[in-house]
Legacy VTK file of the C-alpha trace (Angstrom):
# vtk DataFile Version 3.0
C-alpha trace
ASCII
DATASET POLYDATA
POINTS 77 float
-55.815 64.769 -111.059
-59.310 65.729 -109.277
-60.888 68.762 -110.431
-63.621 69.945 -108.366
-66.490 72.346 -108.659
-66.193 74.166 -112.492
-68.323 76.366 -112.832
-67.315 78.409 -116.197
-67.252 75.438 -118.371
-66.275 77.664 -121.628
-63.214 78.590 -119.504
-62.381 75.114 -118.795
-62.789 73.508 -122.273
-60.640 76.537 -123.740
-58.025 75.304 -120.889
-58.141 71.893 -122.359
-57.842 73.279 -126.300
-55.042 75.100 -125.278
-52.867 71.851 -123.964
-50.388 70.743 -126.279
-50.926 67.414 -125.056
-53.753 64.565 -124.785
-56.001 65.437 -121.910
-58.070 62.575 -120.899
-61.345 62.060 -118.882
-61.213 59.037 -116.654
-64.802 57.445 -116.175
-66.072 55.991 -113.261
-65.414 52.777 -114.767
-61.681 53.599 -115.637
-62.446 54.184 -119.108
-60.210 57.570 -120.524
-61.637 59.524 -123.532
-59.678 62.019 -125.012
-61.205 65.480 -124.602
-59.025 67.221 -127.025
-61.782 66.090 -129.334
-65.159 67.818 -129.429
-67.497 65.594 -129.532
-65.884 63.490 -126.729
-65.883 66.779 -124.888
-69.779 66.847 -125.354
-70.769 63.573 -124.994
-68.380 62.449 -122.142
-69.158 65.324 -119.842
-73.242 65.480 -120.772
-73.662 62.750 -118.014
-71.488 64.923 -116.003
-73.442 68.126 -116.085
-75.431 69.620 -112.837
-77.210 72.875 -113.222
-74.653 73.895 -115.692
-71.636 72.960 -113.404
-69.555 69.856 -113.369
-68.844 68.905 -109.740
-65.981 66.739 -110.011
-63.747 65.095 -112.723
-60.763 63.178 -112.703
-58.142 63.914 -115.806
-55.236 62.673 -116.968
-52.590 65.451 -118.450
-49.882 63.938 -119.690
-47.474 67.117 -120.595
-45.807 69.199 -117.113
-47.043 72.372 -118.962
-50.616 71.070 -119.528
-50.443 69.890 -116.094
-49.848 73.319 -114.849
-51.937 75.073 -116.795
-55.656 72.809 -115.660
-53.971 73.640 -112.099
-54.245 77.399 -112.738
-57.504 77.263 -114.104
-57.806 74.966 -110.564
-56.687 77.429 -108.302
-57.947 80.650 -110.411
-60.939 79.465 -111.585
LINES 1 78
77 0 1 2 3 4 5 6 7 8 9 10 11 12 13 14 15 16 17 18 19 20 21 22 23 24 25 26 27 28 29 30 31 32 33 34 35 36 37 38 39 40 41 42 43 44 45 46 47 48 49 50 51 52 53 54 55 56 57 58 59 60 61 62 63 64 65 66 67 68 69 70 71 72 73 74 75 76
């Protein structure tokens, strides 16, 4: 899934703490790094960063609930 224009990042990592399930970042070379972990969170999404916003992201959820919640935090910021 595309996720497009976050601008509370807090929110959006406590989104991604909350999922039961693996929650992966797909690079733009089709790598996937798990962003359940920390420091993946940091150092996968530092290239990412724009003025304290990340403009787009691609993720993998692999849980329907997880999957619902990142599109809540999607459509309610």
């Amino acid at each position: 899934m595309k996720i497009t224009n976050i601008k509370d990042i807090d929110k959006f990592f406590k989104v991604i703490d909350s999922c039961k399930g693996r929650v992966e970042l797909v690079t733009s070379e089709g790598d996937r790094l798990n962003l359940k972990s920390k420091l993946s969170q940091y150092v996968s999404l530092a290239n990412v960063f724009s003025n304290g916003d990340i403009p787009e992201i691609d993720l993998v959820a692999y849980e329907k609930e997880d999957i619902e919640k990142l599109m809540q935090f999607m459509i309610n910021g």
